[in-house]
C-alpha positions, 0 to 999 in steps of 0.5 A: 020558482027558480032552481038553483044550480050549484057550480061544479067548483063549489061541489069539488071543494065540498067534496075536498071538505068532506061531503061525499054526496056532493061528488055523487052529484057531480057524477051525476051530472056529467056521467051522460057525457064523459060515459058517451065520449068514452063508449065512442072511442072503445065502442063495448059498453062494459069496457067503457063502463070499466074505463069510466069507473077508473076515471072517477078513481083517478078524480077521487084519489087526486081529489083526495091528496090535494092533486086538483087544482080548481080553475072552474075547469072540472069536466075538461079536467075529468074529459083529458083523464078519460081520454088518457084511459081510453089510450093507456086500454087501446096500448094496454091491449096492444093494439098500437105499433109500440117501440122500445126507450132505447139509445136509438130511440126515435120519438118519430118512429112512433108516427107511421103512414099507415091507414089508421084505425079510429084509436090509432088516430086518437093516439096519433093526435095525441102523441102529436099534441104531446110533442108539439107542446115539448118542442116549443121548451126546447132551446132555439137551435135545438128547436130549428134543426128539428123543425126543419128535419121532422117537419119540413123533411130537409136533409142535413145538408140543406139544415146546414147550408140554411142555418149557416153551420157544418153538417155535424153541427146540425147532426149535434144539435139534432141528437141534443134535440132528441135527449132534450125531448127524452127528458122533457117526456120524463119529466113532464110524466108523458107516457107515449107507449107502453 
């Protein structure tokens, strides 16, 4: 006799209809393995009991007012909460270098050269996967004057003399660069740090 089994889209719409058992499958069903990443990450069992609970939260307040959108993706879709969760406890508990949203605000302060812990490198990848994703929304040469600061550490002299305009131009453009991302951050509702 062959068992069928019903496809984690077909339980999310079910649920979204009404039918709570169907989410009490779907938890079922995915609990070992978002309970696993997440223990991985915080290492206490009753912190990571705590963070999965608030995952499902999360999944039933956004499946309840409509917020999901179904593209056969549910368990990457709860795996991105949860991983959100464990960085938003990691800051919550300070145990991350932290910075004030001010007119100074530099969105590389935020990346240090220090050694690293293991929630410190799950930020760090994710505040960087974060920013590239912005970057690539901002106009031309806002986008090059950055790179080639940022990434390939030019001074402003040689962005300058590489783009075939004065230094305070490439300053501008890097100060436009930064307000630019600064409203990207806000409007894409991306929390760095706390």
């Amino acid at each position: 006799m062959e068992s069928k089994v019903i496809a984690d889209s077909v339980l999310v719409s079910d649920y979204i209809n009404g039918n709570e058992k169907s989410l009490e499958l779907l938890i079922i069903r995915h609990k070992q393995r978002i309970f696993s990443f997440i223990l991985s990450k915080v290492l206490d069992r009753e912190i990571a009991e705590d963070i999965f609970q608030d995952a499902f939260i999360k999944v039933i307040n956004t499946l309840k007012k409509g917020g999901y959108n179904e593209e056969g993706k549910f368990l990457p879709w709860v795996m991105r909460i949860s991983h959100n969760l464990v960085i938003d406890h990691f800051r919550r508990n300070k145990r991350i270098p932290t910075f004030k949203n001010t007119d100074d605000f530099d969105i590389f302060t935020v990346i240090s050269d220090e050694v690293l812990n293991v929630e410190k490198q799950l930020i760090k990848d994710q505040i960087l996967e974060d920013i590239r994703g912005l970057i690539v929304e901002l106009p031309e040469d806002q986008k090059e004057v950055l790179i080639m600061r940022m990434y390939k550490d030019m001074s402003f002299k040689e962005i300058a003399e590489n783009t075939d305009v004065s230094i305070n131009t490439a300053l501008g453009r890097m100060r436009y660069a930064l307000i630019n991302l600064r409203k990207l951050i806000e409007k894409h509702n991306i929390i760095l740090v706390n």
